[in-house]
PLY file of the C-alpha trace (Angstrom):
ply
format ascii 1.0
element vertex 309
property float x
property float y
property float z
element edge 308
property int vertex1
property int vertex2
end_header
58.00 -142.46 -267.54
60.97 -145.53 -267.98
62.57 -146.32 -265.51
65.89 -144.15 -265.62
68.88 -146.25 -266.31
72.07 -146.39 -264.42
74.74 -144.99 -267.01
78.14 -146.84 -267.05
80.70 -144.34 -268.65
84.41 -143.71 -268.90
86.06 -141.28 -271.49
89.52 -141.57 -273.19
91.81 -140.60 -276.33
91.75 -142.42 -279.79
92.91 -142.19 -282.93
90.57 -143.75 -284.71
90.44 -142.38 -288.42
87.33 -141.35 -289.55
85.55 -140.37 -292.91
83.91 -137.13 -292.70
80.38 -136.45 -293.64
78.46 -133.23 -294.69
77.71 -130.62 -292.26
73.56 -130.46 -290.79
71.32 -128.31 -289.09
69.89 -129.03 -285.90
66.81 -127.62 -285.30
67.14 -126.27 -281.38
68.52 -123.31 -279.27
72.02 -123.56 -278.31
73.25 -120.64 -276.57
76.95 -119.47 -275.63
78.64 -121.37 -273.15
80.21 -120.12 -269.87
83.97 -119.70 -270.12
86.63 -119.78 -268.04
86.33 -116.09 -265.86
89.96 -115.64 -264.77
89.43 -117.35 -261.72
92.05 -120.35 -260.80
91.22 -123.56 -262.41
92.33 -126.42 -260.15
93.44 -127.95 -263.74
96.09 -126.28 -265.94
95.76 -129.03 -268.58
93.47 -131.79 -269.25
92.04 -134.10 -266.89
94.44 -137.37 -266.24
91.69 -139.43 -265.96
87.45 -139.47 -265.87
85.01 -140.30 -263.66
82.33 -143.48 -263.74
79.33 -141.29 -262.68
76.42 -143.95 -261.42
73.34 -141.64 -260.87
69.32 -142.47 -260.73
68.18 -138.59 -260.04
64.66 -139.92 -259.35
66.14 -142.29 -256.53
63.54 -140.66 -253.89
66.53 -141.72 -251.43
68.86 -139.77 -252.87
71.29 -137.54 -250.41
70.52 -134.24 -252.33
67.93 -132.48 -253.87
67.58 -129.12 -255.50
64.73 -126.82 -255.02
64.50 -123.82 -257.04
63.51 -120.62 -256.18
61.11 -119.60 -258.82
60.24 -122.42 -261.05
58.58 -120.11 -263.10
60.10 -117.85 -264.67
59.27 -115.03 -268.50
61.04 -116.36 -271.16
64.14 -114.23 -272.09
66.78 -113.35 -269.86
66.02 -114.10 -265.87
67.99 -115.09 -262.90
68.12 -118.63 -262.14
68.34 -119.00 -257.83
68.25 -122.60 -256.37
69.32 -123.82 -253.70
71.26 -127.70 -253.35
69.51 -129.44 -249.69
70.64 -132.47 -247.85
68.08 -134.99 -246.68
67.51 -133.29 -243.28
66.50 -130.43 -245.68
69.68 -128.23 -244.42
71.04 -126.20 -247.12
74.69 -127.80 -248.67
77.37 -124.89 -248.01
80.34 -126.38 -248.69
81.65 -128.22 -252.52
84.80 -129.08 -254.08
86.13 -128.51 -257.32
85.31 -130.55 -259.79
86.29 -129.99 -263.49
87.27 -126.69 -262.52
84.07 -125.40 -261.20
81.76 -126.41 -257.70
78.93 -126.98 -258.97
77.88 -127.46 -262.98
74.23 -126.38 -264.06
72.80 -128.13 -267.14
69.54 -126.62 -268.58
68.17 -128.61 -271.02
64.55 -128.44 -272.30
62.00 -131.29 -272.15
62.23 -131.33 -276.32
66.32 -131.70 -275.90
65.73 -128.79 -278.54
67.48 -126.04 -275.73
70.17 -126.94 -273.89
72.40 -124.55 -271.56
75.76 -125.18 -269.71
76.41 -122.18 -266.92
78.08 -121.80 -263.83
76.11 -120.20 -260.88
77.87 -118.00 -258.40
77.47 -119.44 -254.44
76.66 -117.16 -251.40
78.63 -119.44 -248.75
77.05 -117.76 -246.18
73.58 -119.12 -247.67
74.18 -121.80 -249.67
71.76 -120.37 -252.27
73.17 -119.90 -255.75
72.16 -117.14 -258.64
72.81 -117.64 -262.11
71.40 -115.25 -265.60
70.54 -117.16 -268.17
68.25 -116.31 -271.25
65.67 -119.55 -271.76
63.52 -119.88 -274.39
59.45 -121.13 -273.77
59.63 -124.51 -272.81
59.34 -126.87 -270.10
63.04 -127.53 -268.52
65.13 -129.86 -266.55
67.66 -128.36 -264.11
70.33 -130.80 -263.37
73.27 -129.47 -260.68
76.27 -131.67 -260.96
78.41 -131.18 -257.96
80.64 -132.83 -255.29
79.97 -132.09 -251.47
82.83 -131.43 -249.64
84.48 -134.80 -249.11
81.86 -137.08 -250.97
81.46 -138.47 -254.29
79.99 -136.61 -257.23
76.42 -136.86 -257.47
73.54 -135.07 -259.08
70.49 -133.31 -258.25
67.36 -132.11 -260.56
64.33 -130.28 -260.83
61.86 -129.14 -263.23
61.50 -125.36 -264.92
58.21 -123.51 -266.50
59.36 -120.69 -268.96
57.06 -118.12 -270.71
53.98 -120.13 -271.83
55.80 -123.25 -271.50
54.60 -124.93 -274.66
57.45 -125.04 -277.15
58.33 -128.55 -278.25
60.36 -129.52 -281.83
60.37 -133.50 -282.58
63.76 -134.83 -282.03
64.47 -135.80 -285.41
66.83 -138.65 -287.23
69.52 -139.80 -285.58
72.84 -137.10 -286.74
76.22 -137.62 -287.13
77.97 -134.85 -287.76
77.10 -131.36 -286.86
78.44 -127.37 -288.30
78.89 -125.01 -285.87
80.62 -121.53 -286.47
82.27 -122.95 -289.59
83.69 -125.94 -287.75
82.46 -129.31 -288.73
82.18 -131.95 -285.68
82.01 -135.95 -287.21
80.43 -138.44 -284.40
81.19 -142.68 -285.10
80.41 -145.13 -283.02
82.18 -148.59 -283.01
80.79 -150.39 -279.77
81.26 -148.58 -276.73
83.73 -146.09 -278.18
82.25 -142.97 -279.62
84.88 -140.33 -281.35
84.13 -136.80 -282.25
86.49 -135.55 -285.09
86.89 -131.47 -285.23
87.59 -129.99 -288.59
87.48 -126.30 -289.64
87.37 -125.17 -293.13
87.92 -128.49 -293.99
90.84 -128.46 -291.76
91.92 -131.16 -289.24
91.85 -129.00 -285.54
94.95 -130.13 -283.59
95.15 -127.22 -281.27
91.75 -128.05 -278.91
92.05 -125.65 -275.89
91.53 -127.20 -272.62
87.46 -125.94 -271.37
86.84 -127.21 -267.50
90.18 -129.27 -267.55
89.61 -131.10 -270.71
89.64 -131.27 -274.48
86.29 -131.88 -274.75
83.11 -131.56 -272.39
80.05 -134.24 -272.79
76.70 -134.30 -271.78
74.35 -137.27 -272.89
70.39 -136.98 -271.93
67.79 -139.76 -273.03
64.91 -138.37 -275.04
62.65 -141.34 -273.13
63.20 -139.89 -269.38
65.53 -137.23 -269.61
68.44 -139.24 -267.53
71.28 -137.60 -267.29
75.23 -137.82 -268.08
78.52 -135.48 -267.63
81.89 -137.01 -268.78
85.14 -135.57 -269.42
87.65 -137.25 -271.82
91.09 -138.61 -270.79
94.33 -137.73 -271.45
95.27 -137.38 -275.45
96.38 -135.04 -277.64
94.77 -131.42 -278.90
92.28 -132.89 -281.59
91.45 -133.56 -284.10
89.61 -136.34 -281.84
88.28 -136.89 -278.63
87.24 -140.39 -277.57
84.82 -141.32 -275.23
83.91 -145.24 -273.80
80.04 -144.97 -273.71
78.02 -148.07 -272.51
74.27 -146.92 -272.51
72.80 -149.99 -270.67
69.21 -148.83 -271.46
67.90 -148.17 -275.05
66.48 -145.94 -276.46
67.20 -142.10 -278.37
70.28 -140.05 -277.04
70.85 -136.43 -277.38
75.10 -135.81 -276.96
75.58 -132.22 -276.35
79.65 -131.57 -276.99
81.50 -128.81 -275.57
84.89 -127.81 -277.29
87.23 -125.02 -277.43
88.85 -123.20 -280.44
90.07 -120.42 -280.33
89.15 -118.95 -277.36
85.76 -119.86 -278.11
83.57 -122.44 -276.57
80.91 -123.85 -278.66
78.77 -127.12 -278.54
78.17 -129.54 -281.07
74.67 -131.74 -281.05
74.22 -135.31 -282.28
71.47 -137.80 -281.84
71.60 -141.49 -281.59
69.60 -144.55 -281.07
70.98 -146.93 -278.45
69.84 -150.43 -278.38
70.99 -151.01 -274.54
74.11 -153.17 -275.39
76.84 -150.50 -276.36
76.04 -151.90 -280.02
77.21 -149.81 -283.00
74.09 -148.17 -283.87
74.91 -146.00 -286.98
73.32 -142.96 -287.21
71.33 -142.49 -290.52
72.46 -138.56 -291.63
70.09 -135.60 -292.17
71.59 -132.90 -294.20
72.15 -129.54 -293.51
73.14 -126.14 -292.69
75.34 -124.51 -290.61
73.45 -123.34 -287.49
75.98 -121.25 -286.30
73.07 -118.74 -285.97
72.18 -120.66 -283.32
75.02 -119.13 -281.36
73.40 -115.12 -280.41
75.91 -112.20 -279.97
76.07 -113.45 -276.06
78.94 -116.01 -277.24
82.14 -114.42 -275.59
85.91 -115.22 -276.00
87.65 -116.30 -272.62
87.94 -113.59 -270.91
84.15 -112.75 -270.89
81.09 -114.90 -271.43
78.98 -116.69 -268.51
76.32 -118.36 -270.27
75.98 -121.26 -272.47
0 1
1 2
2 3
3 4
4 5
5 6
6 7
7 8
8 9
9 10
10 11
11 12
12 13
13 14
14 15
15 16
16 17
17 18
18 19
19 20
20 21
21 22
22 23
23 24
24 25
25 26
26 27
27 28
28 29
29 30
30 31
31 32
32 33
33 34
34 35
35 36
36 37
37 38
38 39
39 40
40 41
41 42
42 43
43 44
44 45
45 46
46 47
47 48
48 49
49 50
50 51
51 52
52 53
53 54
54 55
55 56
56 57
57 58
58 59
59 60
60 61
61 62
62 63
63 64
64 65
65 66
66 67
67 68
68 69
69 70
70 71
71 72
72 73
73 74
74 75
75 76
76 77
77 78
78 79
79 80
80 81
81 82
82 83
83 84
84 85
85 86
86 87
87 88
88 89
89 90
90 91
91 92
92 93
93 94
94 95
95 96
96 97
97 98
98 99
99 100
100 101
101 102
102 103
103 104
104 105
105 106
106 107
107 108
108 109
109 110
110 111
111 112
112 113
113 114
114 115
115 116
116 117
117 118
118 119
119 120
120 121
121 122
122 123
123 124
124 125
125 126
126 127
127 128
128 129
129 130
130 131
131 132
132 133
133 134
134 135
135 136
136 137
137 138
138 139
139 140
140 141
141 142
142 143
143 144
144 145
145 146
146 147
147 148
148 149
149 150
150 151
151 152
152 153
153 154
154 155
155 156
156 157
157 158
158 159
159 160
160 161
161 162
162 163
163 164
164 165
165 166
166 167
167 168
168 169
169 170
170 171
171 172
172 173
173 174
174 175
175 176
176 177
177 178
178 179
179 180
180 181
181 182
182 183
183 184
184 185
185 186
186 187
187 188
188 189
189 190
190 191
191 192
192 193
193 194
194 195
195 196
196 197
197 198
198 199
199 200
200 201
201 202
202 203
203 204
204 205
205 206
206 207
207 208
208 209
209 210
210 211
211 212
212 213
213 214
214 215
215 216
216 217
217 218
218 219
219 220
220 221
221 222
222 223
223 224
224 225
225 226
226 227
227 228
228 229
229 230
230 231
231 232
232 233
233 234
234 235
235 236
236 237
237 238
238 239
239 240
240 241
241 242
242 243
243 244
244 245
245 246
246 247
247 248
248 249
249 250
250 251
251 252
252 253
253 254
254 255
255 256
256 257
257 258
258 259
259 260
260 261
261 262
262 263
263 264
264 265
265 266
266 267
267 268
268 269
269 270
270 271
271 272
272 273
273 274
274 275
275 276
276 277
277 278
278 279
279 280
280 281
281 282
282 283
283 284
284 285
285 286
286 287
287 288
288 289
289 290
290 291
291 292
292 293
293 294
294 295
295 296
296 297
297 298
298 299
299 300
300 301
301 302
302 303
303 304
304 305
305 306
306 307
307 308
């Protein structure tokens, strides 16, 4: 395995004008993402500024790590329990909020061709957290981004066996734009700034609804080692774009998984790159496509339902 890099990431709005390319398919399972439940949000609009996450989850000195209840588990719909222990091997009781939520789960399997965004409920009393979540056969990484009380975000992981846990899909060219539910998401890249551009029906979107505080939700993994990133944009308008300021210091193939909300409606758009390690303008060369808004099962709900992704 590479040695997993140490991402260097901010996120803010541009309004950088883009030319839009034709929708593609992306061959993996995306399911529907958790949305807001009607609890408070400790955000009523977007997030006034982002976080430089520095993480190395396989830092064996690391303050946190998460072990999972059953790490094997039928494909289909299960129960996901884990549990998030300090270094003395005590169980951590006590978060805060961050984008909204305590603690953020990120399933994504060892193909990047699954990917899942929920939000696990936490028995204080415990510490141990339950989630459902319907998984496909694979082999998955668990990644639980969180802040203990009074600390710094940080990150903890762990490895998940489903069904016969043999599915794999190759990753594929590098993709630039992705169709999703009839809404057609355009990714450029111009050094470290990369801008996703919403359009529906051929439509510029200008009326984004904030999801976990912000316009848009981003999660980059590395196809080499699986390293991990979560970023939330900046202040800026409602679409059509949301910026982000991406330096990948390591290079190698990136899967972006992009959360937005329309609608009422959160659904994720998937790109690939190739990174060279500099923050270079690698352009993605375009495969051509469907919509794969089959891709998104009769589980997707509108806001005041849904708690999967």
């Amino acid at each position: 395995m590479l040695t997993q890099p140490i991402w260097r990431i901010s996120a803010f709005a541009v309004g950088l004008a883009v030319v839009l390319a034709a929708g593609i398919g992306i061959g993996r399972a995306v399911g529907p993402i958790e949305t807001d439940d009607g609890h408070t949000d400790a955000h009523s609009g977007p997030d006034s500024h982002s976080e430089v996450i520095h993480v190395n989850p396989a830092d064996p000195a690391a303050s946190y790590s998460l072990a999972i209840e059953d790490p094997s588990l039928p494909a289909g719909r299960s129960e996901v329990a884990f549990t998030v222990v300090d270094a003395d091997g005590e169980p951590l009781t006590a978060y805060d909020v961050a984008h909204g939520k305590e603690l953020h789960l990120i399933l994504a399997r060892f193909d990047l061709g699954g990917y899942r965004h929920v939000h696990p409920e936490l028995d204080e009393a415990t510490g141990g957290w339950t989630v459902p979540v319907s998984l496909e056969d694979g082999s998955w990484r668990v990644y639980a981004d969180f802040a203990p009380a009074g600390e710094e975000a940080t990150l903890a992981e762990a490895d998940l066996t489903v069904g016969t846990g043999a599915a794999t899909e190759p990753l594929g060219p590098d993709t630039a734009t992705d169709t999703v539910d009839g809404y057609e998401v355009h990714l450029t890249r111009e050094g470290a700034a990369v801008t996703l551009h919403v359009t529906k029906d051929g439509r510029e979107v200008t009326d984004l609804q904030p999801y976990l505080g912000a316009y848009g939700h981003l999660v980059a993994i590395r196809a080499e080692d699986l390293a991990y990133l979560h970023v939330h944009p900046e202040d800026g308008p409602s679409g059509p774009e949301i910026g982000f300021h991406a330096e990948f210091t390591e290079p190698g193939r990136y899967r972006l998984f992009l959360d937005f909300k329309h609608e009422g409606v959160v659904r994720t758009a998937v790109f690939t790159i190739t990174a060279e390690g500099t923050g270079g303008t690698d352009a993605p060369e375009e495969e051509h496509g469907g919509d794969h808004g089959d891709d998104h099962d009769d589980e997707q709900q509108e806001e005041e339902g849904g708690h999967e992704h």
